[in-house]
C-alpha positions, -999 to +999 in steps of 0.1 A: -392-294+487-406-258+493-395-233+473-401-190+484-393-166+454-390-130+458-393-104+435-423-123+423-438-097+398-405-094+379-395-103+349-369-127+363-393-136+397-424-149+369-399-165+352-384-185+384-422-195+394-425-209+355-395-231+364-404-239+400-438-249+390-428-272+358-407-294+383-425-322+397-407-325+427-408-291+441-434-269+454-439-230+453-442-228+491-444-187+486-442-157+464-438-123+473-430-089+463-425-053+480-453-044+501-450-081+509-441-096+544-409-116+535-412-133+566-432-160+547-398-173+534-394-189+565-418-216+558-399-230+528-366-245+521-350-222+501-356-187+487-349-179+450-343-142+451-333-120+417-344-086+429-324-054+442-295-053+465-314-038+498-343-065+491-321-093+490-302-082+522-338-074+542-348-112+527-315-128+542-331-129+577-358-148+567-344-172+550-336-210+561-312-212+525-308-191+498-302-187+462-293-153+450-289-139+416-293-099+425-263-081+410-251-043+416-237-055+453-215-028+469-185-043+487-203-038+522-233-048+509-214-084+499-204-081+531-233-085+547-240-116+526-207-132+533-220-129+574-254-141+569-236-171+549-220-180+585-259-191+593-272-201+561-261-223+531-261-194+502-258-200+464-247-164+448-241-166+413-235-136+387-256-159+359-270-191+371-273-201+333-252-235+329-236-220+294-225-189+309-208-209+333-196-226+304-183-193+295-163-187+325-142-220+324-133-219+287-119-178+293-101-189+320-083-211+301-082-194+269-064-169+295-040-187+307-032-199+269-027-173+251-013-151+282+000-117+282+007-114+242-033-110+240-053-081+247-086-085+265-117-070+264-152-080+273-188-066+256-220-073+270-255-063+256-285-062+277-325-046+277-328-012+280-345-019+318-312-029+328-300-005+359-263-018+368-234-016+343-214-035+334-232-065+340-226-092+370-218-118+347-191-090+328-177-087+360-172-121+369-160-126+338-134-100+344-127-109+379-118-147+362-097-134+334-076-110+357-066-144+383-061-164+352-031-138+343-026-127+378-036-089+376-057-068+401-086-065+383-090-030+399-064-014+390-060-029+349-098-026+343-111+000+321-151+006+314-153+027+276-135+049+258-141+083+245-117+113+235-077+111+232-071+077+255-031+072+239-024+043+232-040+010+251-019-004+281-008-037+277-024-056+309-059-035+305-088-052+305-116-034+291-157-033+298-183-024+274-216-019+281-248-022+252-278-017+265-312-017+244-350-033+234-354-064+246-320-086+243-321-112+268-282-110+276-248-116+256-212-118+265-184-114+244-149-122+254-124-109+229-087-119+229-071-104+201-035-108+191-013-098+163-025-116+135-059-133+148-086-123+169-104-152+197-136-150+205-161-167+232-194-159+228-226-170+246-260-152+236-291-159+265-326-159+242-346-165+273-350-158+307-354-195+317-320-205+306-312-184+344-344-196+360-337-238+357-303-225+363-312-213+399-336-242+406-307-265+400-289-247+423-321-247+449-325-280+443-288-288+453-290-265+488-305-289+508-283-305+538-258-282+530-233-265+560-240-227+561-212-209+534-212-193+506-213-210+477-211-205+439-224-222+405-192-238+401-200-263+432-236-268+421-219-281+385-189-295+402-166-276+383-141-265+411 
């Protein structure tokens, strides 16, 4: 099995080849970068790409089958990858990491426990080279918590605080966004009550933990119908 990654000079892309290349059964077919004809993706099975938003949509066309793990998607933009998923089998995850995951399955149901009597927030802590805020996986994370206790995640979510805010709405869900050095990734959900505080943490200390993460989901693509797809049906979790 080919595999094409893009974005190959990142952090994330060096990190992908490590994985691709430590698993006998698959092959790094191509690796490119900008300045690169992505056209080469064609010739593989599936493309790993963890780069930008308008890279990964000028990659789509290329592609035969796709993993993606670029975040900072605008709703068109998603768009766009929702159509090209009517050709192509496409795994988009937030965090490809299998804990993380974890993550979203155990605040889901801590949700759905401890209900409306809890208020929520979520804290994530990234490098300083981040460029979106909050995180993908915060979002996700959000985006599970508000179906769990059917809210619009729009219109209850709430990213800081500074200044004279009154006192904090019932149903809000909040985001906040560390950035700094060289952490990896953490995300904290925080439920907290009166009387006791619940907490579900996971904390990332290398890049691979994504990397294998995405391979597994690579590895999974083939003989797939075009759709979109998700982590959660690479781990069979739905």
């Amino acid at each position: 099995m080919k595999i094409a990654v893009a974005g190959s000079s990142g952090r994330m892309g060096r990190t992908v080849i490590e994985a691709v290349k430590s698993d006998s059964s698959l092959e790094l077919g191509a690796a490119f970068d900008i300045g690169s004809d992505p056209a080469v993706a064609a010739t593989c099975d599936v493309l790993i790409d963890f780069t930008r938003p308008e890279g990964t949509l000028a990659h789509l066309k290329h592609a035969r089958a796709m993993v993606i793990g670029t975040t900072g998607f605008s709703s068109s933009q998603k768009k766009s990858v929702e159509e090209a998923a009517r050709r192509i089998p496409i795994v988009m995850a937030a965090n490809f990491a299998v804990g993380v995951n974890a993550v979203y399955k155990l605040a889901e149901s801590a949700a759905r426990i401890l209900g409306d009597s809890y208020d929520v927030e979520i804290i994530e802590a990234h490098h300083r080279h981040k460029v979106d805020a909050p995180s993908g996986t915060a979002l996700k994370i959000g985006e599970v918590l508000a179906k769990a206790l059917h809210r619009e995640l729009g219109g209850v979510a709430r990213h800081g605080r500074e200044g004279d805010t009154g006192e904090r709405p019932a149903k809000e869900i909040g985001f906040h966004a560390i950035r700094g050095g060289d952490i990896v990734g953490e995300h904290t959900v925080l439920f907290a009550g009166a009387g006791e505080r619940v907490e579900i943490t996971v904390r990332s200390q290398s890049r691979m933990t994504y990397a294998a993460g995405a391979v597994r989901a690579a590895k999974w693509l083939p003989g797939k119908p075009a759709g979109l797809y998700d982590m959660f049906d690479v781990l069979g979790l739905k």
